[in-house]
C-alpha positions, -999 to +999 in steps of 0.1 A: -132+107-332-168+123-336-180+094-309-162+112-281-158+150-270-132+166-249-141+187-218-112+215-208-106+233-179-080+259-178-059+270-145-043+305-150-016+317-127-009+357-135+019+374-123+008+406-107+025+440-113+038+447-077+077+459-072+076+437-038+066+401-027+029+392-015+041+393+020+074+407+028+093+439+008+118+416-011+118+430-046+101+410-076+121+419-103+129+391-132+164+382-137+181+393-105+211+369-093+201+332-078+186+334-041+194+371-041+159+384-034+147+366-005+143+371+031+132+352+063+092+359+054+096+341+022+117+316+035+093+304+060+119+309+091+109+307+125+094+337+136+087+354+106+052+367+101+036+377+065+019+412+062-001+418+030+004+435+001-022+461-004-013+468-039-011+430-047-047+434-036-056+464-055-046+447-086-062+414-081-094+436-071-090+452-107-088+422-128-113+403-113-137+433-122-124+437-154-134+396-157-168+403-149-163+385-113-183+390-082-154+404-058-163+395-021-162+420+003-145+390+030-125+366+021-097+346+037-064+327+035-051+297+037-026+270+039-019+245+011+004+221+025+029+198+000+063+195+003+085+199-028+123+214-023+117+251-039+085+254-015+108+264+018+079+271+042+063+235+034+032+256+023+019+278+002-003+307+015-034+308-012-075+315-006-094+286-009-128+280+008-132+322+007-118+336-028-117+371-033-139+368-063-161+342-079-183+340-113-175+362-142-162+348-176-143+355-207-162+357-243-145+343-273-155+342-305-163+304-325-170+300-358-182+340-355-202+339-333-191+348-293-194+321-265-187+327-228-166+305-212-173+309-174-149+317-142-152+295-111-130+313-091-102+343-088-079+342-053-045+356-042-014+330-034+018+334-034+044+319-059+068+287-050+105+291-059+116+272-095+137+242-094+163+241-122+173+205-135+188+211-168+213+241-177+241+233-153+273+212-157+258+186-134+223+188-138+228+149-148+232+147-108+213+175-091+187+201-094+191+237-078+168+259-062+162+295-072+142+309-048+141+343-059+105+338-074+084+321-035+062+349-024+054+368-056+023+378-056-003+360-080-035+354-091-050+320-102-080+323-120-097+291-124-125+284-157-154+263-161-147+230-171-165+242-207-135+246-228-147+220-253-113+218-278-079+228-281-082+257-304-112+271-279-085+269-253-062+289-273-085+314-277-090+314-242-059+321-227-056+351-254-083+371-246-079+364-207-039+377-213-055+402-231-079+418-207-056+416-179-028+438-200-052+460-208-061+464-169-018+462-160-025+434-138+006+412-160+026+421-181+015+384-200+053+373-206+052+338-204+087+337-212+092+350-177+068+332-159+047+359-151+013+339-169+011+299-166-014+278-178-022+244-165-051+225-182-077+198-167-090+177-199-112+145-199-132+126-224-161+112-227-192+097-254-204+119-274-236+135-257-234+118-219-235+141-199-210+127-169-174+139-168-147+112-178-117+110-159-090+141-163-057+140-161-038+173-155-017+189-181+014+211-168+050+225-187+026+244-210+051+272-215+034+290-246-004+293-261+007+268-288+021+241-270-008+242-251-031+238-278-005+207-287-001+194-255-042+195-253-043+176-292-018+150-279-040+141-249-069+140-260-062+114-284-039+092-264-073+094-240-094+082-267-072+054-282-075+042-243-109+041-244-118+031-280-100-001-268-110-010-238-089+002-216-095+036-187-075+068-180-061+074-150-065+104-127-028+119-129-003+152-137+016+149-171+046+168-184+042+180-217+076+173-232+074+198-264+107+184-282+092+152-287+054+163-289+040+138-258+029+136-226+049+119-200+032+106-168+047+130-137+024+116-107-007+107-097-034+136-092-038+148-057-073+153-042-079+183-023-078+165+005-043+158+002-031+192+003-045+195+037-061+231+035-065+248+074-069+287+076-039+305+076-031+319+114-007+346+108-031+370+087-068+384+099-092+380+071-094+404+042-120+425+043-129+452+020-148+487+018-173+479-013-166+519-019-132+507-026-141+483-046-160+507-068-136+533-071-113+507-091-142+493-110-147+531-119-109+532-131-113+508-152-099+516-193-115+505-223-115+469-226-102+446-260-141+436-268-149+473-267-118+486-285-123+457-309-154+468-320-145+507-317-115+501-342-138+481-368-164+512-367-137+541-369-114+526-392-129+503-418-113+473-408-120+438-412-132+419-376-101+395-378-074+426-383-096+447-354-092+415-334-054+407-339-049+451-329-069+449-300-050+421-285-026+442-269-033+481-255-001+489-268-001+477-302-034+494-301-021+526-290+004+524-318-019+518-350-044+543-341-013+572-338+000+558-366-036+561-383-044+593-373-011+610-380-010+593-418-051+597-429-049+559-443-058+533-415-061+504-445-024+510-448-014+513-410-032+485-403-008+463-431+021+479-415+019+469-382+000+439-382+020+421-412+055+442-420+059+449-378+059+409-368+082+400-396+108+430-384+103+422-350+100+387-348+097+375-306+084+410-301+070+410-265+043+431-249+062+449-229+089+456-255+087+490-269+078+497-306+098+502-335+098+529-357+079+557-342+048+562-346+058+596-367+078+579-386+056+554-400+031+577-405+054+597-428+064+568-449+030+556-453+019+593-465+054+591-490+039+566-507-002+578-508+021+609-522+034+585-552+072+601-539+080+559-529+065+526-542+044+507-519+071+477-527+099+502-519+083+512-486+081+472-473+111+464-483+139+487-483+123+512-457+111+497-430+135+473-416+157+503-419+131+526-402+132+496-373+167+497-367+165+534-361+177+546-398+163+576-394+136+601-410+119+585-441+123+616-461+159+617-456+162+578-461+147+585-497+168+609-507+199+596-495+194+563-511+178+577-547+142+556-542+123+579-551+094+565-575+096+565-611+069+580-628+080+598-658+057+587-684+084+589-710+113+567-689+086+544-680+073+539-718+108+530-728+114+505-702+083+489-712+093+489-748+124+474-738+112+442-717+089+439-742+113+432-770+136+411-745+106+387-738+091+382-774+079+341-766+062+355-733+048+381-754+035+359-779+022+337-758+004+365-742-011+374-776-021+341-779-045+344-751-022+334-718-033+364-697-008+352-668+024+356-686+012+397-678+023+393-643+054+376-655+056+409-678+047+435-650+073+416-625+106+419-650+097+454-658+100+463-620+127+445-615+144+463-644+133+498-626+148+480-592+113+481-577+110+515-580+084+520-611+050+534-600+031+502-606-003+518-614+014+535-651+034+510-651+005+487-656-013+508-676+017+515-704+022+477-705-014+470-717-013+501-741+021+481-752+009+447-753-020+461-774 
């Protein structure tokens, strides 16, 4: 309703990249038996003492740089106290009144033209366990804990609240995954739980400039359904208002199934969580030449190759955008590119035929067909040896599934194109005469039925007609 605007905050928690825990050496591998990955540090038993994972720091140092954050030379930990039964220490070890960076921002682009949404805050915690309440033959009764996931190492990076709709949050949380893949911070699986998103959103009159009352947003398990779960609020908050009644300060589940928002609890204050420093670990204080021999080892980031892969290869902002999202995918057009001469063409490939083959493709899966072999069947068809059509649809797929050298594929399975000027002048003649009321009509002055025309001619050559004669010889036939 153009009488009220939302205001968005977004809460990222990111994974990082470390083989062992934020505090103890238990490994952080995904998908490793129930409870089987644990030990008394990340337990919380008596007597058990945290050391620090210097390459958990190291990493968080790295994206916070590559975010544009001021990294603090000290900072300090803390205890967040709440009690919930896959937290077994009772706390949670996180930064809070000294984070290890603060500021920086992340630019996306509206309507064409970039905005900067800023960064309060980047800190180190640790992660809590997961409870599991649905999956098990009586989940109807209890809920287990899996507490294979307390003490991994993360980083919660915490924006401005100047997220201003849904589709701006979107776009938010895919350049931030972005940057931090390109930096191998995360590995941005979601499916995994390695990058969580919770989202602050309010409402208020158009214009005022105090903050209405937010409620906090959590099961957001994928960028859509939190640009959903953002839609729903928002206008369940502003039927509340429009008639009279207020929102109140709480958590709700997003429940995707049914497309709502169910209320979970009342919001805490910070006050509730009872933050004191954390006793068992000095404060973290760093050498600022440390800090600028990572900022030196810092790749290109997805702005910069964005732009790079518009300049070098001709490409429209939108396709250099949707490359750039991921260094890998990246990687993979501009080898495909370079090794084929026709970036228009890689570029179709892998941002249109590559999804379709692929479909759940993560970031960290790796690609399919080589990059060779791509570039081979793209240069079989600049050659006129294969159709375009014949390339999309009978190759690939096949080329995906590990089928094998183009060039052998072709021969093996008789595609290459026809071009014979003769062969092709006599199928012509022959759709043609099977198709005389299309024809006619043609005459007459219905210049569509000559896609009708072109299409039954190809399908009469099984696809494999070199559509540029092809065309041609139908006009010259059609007169």
């Amino acid at each position: 309703m153009p009488a009220y605007e939302s205001v968005i905050g977004l809460e990222v928690h990111a994974q990082l990249k470390t083989r062992t825990k934020a505090f103890c050496g238990c490994p952080t591998a995904f998908g490793a038996p129930p409870n089987s990955q644990t030990c008394p540090v990340c337990l919380g038993l008596p007597g058990s003492l945290p050391v620090l994972n210097r390459r958990a720091v190291e990493l968080a140092v790295r994206g916070a740089l590559a975010l544009d954050c001021s990294v603090r030379p000290h900072s300090s930990f803390a205890r967040k106290n709440y009690f919930y039964p896959d937290l077994p220490k009772g706390y949670q070890i996180t930064q809070y009144a000294e984070p290890l960076a603060t500021g920086g921002g992340v630019t996306i682009e509206v309507a064409g033209q970039p905005r900067r949404v800023g960064l309060v805050r980047l800190h180190l915690e640790e992660d809590a366990g997961k409870s599991i309440q649905d999956g098990m033959p009586d989940s109807d009764r209890h809920t287990y804990v899996d507490l294979n996931r307390a003490g991994v190492p993360l980083v919660e990076i915490v924006s401005e609240p100047e997220v201003g709709s849904p589709e701006e949050a979107y776009l938010f949380l895919e350049r931030l995954r972005s940057v931090l893949l390109y930096v191998d911070v995360c590995d941005g699986t979601m499916e995994e739980g390695s990058l969580r998103c919770d989202a602050n959103v309010s409402v208020r009159p158009s214009g005022a400039a105090a903050l209405g009352t937010r409620t906090e947003l959590k099961n957001l398990n994928s960028f859509r359904n939190v640009q959903r779960a953002l839609h729903y609020e928002i206008a369940r908050q502003v039927e509340l208002l429009a008639s009279g009644g207020s929102v109140a300060r709480q958590t709700v589940l997003w429940d995707a199934a049914a497309g709502v928002t169910r209320p979970m609890r009342g919001k805490e204050q910070e006050q509730d969580y009872r933050y004191f420093p954390e006793p068992d670990l000095p404060p973290l204080v760093l050498d600022p030449a440390w800090i600028e021999q990572i900022r030196g080892g810092l790749p290109e980031l997805p702005a910069e190759r964005k732009l790079r892969l518009a300049a070098k290869h001709g490409l429209a902002s939108d396709e250099a955008h949707r490359l750039s999202l991921e260094p890998r995918l990246a990687d993979y057009f501009e080898q495909v590119a370079e090794r084929c001469g026709n970036a228009r063409t890689a570029a179709n490939f892998v941002l249109n035929d590559l999804p379709r083959e692929c479909p759940g493709r993560r970031a960290t899966d790796p690609l399919s067909p080589p990059a060779e072999q791509l570039a081979e069947l793209i240069r079989l068809v600049d050659a006129g040896t294969i159709s375009i059509g014949v390339a999309r649809r009978e190759l690939f797929g096949e080329l995906c599934r590990g089928g094998g050298p183009p060039r052998e594929l072709v021969a093996r399975r008789g595609l290459e194109q026809l071009g014979d000027e003769a062969e092709l002048r006599s199928l012509v003649r022959r759709v043609v005469a099977e198709h005389p009321a299309q024809v006619a009509q043609y005459r007459a002055g219905k210049q569509g039925l000559f896609g009708f025309l072109v299409g039954q001619a190809m399908r009469a050559s099984d696809g494999k007609a070199d559509p540029r004669k092809l065309n041609d010889l139908l006009r010259q036939e059609l007169g």
